[in-house]
N, C-alpha and C positions, 0 to 999 in steps of 0.2 A: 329471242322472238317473244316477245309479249301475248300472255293467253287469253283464244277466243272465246273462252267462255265467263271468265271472269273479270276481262280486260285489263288487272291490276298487277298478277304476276308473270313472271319469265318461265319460261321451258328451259327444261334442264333436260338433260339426256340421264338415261340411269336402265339398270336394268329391272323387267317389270316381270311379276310372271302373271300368266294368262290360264286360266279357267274353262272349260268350255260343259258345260250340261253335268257342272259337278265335278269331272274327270280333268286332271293338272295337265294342260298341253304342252307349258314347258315356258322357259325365263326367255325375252326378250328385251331388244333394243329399243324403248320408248323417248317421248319426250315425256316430263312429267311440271306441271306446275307446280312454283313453288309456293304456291301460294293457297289456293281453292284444289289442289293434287290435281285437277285434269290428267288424262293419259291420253294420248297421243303415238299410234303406232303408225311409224311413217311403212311404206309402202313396200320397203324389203321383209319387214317383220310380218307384215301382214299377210305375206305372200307363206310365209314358212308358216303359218299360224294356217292359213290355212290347208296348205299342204298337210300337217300335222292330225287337220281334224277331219280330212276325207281318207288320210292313212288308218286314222282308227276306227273309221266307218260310223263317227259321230252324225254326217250330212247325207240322208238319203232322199230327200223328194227333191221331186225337180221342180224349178222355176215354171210358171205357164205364163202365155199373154194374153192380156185380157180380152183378146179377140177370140178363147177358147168357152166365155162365161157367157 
């Protein structure tokens, strides 16, 4: 798959590790460019990533809608 950020290299699959507010949340399944490096977490990784970072109570405020400002 050609990258959409760079538009000149491919996605490679590899394992990437993820960071979250300093603290290592742990290695995932990315795409990676090989080109411009883009990373690219398709949407199973993303899901354990974030599972991960409300496990260690990294996300506490809540979303509001702007119908509440």
């Amino acid at each position: 798959m050609k990258c959409t950020n760079c538009n000149k290299g491919q996605y490679l699959k590899k394992k990437v590790p993820y960071n979250f507010l300093g603290e290592k949340i742990g290695i995932f399944d990315a795409l990676v460019c090989d080109r411009c490096q883009e990373i690219l977490f398709e949407s199973d990784a993303s899901d354990k990533i974030e599972e991960q970072v409300k496990k260690r109570g990294l996300v506490t405020t809540a979303a509001t809608s702007c119908d509440s400002f």
